[in-house]
Short mmCIF file of the C-alpha atoms (twelve columns), coordinates in Angstrom:
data_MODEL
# 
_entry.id   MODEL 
# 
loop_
_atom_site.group_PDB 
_atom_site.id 
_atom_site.type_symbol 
_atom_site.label_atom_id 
_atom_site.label_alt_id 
_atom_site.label_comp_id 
_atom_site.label_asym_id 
_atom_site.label_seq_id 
_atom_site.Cartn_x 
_atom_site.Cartn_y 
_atom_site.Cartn_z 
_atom_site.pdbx_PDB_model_num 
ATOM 1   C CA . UNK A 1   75.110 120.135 102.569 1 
ATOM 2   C CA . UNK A 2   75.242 119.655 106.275 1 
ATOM 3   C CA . UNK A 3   78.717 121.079 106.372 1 
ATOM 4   C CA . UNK A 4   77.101 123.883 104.949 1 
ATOM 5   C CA . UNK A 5   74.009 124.275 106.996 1 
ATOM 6   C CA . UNK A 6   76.944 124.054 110.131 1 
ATOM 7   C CA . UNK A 7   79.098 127.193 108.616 1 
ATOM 8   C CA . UNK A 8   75.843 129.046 107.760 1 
ATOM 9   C CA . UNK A 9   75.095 128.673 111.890 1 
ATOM 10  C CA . UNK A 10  78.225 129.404 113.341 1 
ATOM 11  C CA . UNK A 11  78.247 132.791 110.940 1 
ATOM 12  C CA . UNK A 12  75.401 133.263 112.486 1 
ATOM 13  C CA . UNK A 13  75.895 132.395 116.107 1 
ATOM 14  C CA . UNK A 14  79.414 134.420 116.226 1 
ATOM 15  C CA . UNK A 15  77.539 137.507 115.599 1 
ATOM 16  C CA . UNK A 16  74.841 136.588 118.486 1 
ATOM 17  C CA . UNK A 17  77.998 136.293 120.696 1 
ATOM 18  C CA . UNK A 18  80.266 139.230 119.151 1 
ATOM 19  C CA . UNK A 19  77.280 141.693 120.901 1 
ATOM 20  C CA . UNK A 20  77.509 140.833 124.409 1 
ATOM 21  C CA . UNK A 21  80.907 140.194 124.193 1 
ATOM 22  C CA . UNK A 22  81.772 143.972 123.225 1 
ATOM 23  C CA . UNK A 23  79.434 144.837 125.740 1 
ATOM 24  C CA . UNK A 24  81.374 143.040 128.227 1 
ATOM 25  C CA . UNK A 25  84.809 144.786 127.456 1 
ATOM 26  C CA . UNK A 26  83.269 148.057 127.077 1 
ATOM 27  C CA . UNK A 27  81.949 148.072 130.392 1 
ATOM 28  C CA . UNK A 28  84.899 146.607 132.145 1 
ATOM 29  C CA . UNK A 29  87.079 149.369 130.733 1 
ATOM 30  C CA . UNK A 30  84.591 151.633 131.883 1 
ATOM 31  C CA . UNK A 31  84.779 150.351 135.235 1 
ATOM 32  C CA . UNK A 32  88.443 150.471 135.882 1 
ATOM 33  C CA . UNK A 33  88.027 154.433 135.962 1 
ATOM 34  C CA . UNK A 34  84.799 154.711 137.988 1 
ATOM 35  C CA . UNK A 35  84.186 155.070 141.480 1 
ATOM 36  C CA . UNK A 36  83.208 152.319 143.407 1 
ATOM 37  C CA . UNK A 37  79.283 153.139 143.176 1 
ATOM 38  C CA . UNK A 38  78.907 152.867 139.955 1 
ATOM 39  C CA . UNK A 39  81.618 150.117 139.587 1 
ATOM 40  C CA . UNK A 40  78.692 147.894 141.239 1 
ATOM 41  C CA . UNK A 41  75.849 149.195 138.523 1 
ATOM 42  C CA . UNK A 42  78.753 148.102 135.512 1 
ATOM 43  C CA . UNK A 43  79.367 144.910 137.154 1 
ATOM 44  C CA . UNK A 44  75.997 143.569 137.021 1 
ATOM 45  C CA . UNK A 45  75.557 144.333 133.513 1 
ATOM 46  C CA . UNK A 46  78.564 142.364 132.773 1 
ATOM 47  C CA . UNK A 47  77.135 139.819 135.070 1 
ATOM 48  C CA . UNK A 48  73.791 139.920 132.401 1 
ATOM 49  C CA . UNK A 49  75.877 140.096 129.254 1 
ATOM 50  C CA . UNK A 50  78.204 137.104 130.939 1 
ATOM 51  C CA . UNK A 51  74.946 135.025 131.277 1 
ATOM 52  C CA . UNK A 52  73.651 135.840 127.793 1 
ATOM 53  C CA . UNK A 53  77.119 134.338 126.357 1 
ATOM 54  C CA . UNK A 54  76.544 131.147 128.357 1 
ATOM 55  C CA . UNK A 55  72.997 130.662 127.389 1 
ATOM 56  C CA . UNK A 56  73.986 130.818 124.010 1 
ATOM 57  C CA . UNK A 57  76.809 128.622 123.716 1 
ATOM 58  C CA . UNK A 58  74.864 125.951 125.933 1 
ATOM 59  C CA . UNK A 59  71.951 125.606 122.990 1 
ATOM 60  C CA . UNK A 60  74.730 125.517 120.416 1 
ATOM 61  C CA . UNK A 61  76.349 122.927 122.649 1 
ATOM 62  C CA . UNK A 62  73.102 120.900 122.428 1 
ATOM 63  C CA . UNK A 63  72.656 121.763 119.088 1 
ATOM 64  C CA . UNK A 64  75.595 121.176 117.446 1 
ATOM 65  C CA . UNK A 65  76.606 117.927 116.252 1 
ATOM 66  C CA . UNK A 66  79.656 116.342 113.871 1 
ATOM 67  C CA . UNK A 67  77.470 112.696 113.034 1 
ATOM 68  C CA . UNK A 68  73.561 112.411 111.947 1 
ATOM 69  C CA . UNK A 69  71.959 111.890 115.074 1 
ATOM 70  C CA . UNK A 70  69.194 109.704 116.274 1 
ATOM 71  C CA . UNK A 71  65.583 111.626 115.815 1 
ATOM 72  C CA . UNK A 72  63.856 111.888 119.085 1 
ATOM 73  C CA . UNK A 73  60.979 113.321 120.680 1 
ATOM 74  C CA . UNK A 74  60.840 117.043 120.824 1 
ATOM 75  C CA . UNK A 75  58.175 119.720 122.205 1 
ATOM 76  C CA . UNK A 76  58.098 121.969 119.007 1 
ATOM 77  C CA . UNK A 77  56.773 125.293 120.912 1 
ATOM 78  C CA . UNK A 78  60.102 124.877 123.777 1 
ATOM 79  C CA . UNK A 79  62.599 124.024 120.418 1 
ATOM 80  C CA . UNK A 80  61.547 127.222 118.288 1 
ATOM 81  C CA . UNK A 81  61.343 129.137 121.856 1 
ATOM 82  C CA . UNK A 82  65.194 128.232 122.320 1 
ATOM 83  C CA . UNK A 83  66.044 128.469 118.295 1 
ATOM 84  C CA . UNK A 84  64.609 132.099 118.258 1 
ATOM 85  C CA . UNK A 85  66.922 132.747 121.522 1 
ATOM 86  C CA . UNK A 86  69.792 131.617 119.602 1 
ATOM 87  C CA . UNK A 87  68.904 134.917 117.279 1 
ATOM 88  C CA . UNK A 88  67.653 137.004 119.625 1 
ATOM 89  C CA . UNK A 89  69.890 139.753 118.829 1 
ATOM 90  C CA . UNK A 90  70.028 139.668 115.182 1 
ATOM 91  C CA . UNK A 91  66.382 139.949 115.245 1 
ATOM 92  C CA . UNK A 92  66.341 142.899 117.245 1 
ATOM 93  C CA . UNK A 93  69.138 144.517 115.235 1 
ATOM 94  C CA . UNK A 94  66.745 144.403 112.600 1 
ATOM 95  C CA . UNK A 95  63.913 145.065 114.481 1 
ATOM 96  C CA . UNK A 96  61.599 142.351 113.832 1 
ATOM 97  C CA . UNK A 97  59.589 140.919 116.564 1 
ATOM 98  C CA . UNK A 98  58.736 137.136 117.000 1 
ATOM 99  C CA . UNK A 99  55.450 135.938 118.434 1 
ATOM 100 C CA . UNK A 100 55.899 131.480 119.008 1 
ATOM 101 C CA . UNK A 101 52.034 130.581 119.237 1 
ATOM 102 C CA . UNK A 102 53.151 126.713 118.465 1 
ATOM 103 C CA . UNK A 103 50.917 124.254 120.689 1 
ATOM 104 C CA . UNK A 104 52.913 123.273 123.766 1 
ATOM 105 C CA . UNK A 105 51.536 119.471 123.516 1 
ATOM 106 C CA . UNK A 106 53.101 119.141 119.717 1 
ATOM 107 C CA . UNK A 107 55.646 116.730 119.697 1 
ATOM 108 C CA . UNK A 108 57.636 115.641 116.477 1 
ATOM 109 C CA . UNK A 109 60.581 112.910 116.556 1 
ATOM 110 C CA . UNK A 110 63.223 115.379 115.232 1 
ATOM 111 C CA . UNK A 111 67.138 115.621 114.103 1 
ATOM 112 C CA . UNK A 112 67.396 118.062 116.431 1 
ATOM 113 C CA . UNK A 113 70.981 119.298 115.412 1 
ATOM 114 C CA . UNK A 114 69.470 119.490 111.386 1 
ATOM 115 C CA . UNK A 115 66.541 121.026 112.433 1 
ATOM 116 C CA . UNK A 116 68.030 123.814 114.702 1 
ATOM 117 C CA . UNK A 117 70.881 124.818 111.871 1 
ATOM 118 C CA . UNK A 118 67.615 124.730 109.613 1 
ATOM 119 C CA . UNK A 119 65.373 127.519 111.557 1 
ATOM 120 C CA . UNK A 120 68.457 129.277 112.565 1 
ATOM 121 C CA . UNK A 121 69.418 130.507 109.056 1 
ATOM 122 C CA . UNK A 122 65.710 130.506 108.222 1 
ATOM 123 C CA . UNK A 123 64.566 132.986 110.555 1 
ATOM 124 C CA . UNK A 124 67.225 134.833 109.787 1 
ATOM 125 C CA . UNK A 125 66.590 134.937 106.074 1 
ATOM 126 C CA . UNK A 126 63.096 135.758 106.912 1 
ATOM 127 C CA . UNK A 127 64.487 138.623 108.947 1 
ATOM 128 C CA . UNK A 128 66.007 140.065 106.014 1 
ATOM 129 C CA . UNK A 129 62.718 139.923 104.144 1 
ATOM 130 C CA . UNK A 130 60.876 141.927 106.527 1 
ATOM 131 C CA . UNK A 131 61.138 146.090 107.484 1 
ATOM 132 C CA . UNK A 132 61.725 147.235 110.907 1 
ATOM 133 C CA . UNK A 133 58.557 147.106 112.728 1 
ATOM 134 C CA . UNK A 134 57.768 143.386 111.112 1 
ATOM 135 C CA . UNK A 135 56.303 140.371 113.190 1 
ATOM 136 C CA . UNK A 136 57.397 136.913 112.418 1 
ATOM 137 C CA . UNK A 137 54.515 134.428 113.547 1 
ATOM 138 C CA . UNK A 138 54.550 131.038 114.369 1 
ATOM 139 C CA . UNK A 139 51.793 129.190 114.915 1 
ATOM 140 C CA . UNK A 140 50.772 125.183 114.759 1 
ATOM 141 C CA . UNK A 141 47.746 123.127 113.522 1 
ATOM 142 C CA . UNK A 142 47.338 119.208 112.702 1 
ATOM 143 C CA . UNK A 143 45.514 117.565 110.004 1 
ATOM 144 C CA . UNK A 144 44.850 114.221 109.573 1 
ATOM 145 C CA . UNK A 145 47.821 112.843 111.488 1 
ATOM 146 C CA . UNK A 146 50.330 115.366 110.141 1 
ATOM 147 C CA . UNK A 147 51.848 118.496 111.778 1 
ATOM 148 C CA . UNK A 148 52.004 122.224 110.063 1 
ATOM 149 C CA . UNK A 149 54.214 125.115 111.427 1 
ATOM 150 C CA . UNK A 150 53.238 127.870 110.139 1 
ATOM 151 C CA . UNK A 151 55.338 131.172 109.471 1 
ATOM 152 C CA . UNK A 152 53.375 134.581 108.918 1 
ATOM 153 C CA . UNK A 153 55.384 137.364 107.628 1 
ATOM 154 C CA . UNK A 154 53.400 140.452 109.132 1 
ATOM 155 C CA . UNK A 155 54.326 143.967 108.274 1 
ATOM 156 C CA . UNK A 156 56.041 145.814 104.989 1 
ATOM 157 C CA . UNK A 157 58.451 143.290 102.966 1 
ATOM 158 C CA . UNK A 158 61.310 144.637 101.182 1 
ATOM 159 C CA . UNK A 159 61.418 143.802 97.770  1 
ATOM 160 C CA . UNK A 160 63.666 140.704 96.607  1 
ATOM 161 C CA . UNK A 161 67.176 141.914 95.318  1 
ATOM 162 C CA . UNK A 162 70.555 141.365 95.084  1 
ATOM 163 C CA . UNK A 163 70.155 140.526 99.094  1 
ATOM 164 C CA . UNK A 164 67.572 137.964 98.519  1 
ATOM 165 C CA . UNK A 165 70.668 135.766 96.718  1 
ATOM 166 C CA . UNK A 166 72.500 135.576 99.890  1 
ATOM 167 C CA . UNK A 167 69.237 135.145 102.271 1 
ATOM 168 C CA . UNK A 168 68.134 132.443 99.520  1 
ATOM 169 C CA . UNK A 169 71.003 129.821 101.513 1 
ATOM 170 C CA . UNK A 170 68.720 129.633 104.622 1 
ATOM 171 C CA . UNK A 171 65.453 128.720 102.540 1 
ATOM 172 C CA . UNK A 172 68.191 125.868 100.952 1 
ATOM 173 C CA . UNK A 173 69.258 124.406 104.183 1 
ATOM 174 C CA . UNK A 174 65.120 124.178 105.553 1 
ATOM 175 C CA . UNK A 175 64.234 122.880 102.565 1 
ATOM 176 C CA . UNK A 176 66.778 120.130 102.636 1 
ATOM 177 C CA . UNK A 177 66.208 119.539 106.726 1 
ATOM 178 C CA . UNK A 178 62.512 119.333 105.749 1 
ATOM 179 C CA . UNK A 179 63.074 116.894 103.031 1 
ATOM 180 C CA . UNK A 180 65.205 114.480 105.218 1 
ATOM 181 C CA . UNK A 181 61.801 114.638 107.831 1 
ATOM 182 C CA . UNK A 182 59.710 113.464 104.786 1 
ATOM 183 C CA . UNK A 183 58.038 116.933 104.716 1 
ATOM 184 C CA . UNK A 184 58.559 120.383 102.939 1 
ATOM 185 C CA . UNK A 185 58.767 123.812 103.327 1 
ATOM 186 C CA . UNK A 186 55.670 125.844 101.378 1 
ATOM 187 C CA . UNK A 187 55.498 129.252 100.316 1 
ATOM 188 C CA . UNK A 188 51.745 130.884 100.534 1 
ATOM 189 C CA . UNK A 189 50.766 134.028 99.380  1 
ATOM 190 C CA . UNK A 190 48.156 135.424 100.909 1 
ATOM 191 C CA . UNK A 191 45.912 138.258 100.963 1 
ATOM 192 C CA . UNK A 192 47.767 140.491 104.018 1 
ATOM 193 C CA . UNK A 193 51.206 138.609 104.621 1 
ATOM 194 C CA . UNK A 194 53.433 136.245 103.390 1 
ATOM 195 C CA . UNK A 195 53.439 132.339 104.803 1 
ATOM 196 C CA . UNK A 196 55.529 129.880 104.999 1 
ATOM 197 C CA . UNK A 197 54.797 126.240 106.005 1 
ATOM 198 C CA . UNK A 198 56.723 123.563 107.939 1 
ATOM 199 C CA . UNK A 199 54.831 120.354 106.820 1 
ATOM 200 C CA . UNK A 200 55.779 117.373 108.719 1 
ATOM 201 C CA . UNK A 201 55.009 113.811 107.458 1 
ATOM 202 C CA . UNK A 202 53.289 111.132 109.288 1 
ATOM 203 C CA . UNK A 203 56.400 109.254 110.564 1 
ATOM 204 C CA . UNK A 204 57.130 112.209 112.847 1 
ATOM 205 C CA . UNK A 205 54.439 113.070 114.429 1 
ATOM 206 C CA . UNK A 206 54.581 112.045 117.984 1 
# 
């Protein structure tokens, strides 16, 4: 299962990387045959597109891990920040938005490698759920010495087909990452949008 929730990422993270990549050939071929004005305009694109590559493969560095690791303390509203970054283009491709309301002073004791493949392929199954134009939401509340994520689906939802089979691997892999926490992932229906739940049990609540 983890080897899975592992190929399921790096599917995912080649594509975040296969964008500015292109972008960086593209505009060095272009400029080998401009003048030296514009030469300066391409280069500092490349420069951006350069930094973008780095930024991901540093969180997958961080991320990415071959043995369980030890659960530690982690500010939930700076993870999901860097998780969504991971995706940043695959959401846009799709144009769906993200909005991270989480509470900067939650803390859970996380397997941070787990968790990151988790959200990774979840938000991007989510992404799939949602039309161009869609917000995903995140927001945080406690009760009685647990932790809930929330995950509001806002705007028109395409309708669950053949597609949803394939997307269905990323609501697998949270499920299982939750389940390992001693929590769950819950599906809400509610009146305007669709939710989803993080709960987090007692044990990891910081």
């Amino acid at each position: 299962s983890r080897m899975a929730a592992v190929a399921q990422m790096g599917a995912g993270l080649a594509h975040e990387l296969n964008n500015p990549v292109a972008g960086i050939l593209g505009l060095s071929q272009l400029a080998v045959i401009k003048g030296p004005e514009q030469q300066k305009e391409y280069l500092r694109k490349i420069e951006a597109e350069a930094l973008r590559c780095r930024d991901v493969l540093r969180l997958l560095t961080r991320f990415s891990s071959g043995e369980r690791s030890m659960r530690e303390a982690t500010k939930m509203g700076d993870f999901l920040s860097e998780v969504l970054l991971l995706i940043k283009s695959s959401l846009a491709e799709g144009q769906v938005e993200t909005e991270n309301k989480v509470e900067e002073s939650l803390e859970l004791d996380l397997d941070r490698p787990l968790m990151a493949q988790a959200l990774t392929q979840l938000f991007l199954s989510l992404r799939s759920e949602l039309l161009p134009g869609g917000t995903i939401l995140l927001e945080s509340k406690g009760q009685q010495g647990q932790a809930v994520i929330s995950i509001h689906m806002v705007g028109e939802q395409r309708p669950r087909g053949d597609d949803w089979l394939a997307s269905g691997m990323g609501f697998w892999v949270a499920r299982y990452a939750m389940q390992e926490h001693g929590g769950a992932l819950v599906e809400n229906d509610g009146e305007n949008d669709l939710m989803y739940e993080l709960h987090f049990g007692e044990g990891n609540v910081g």
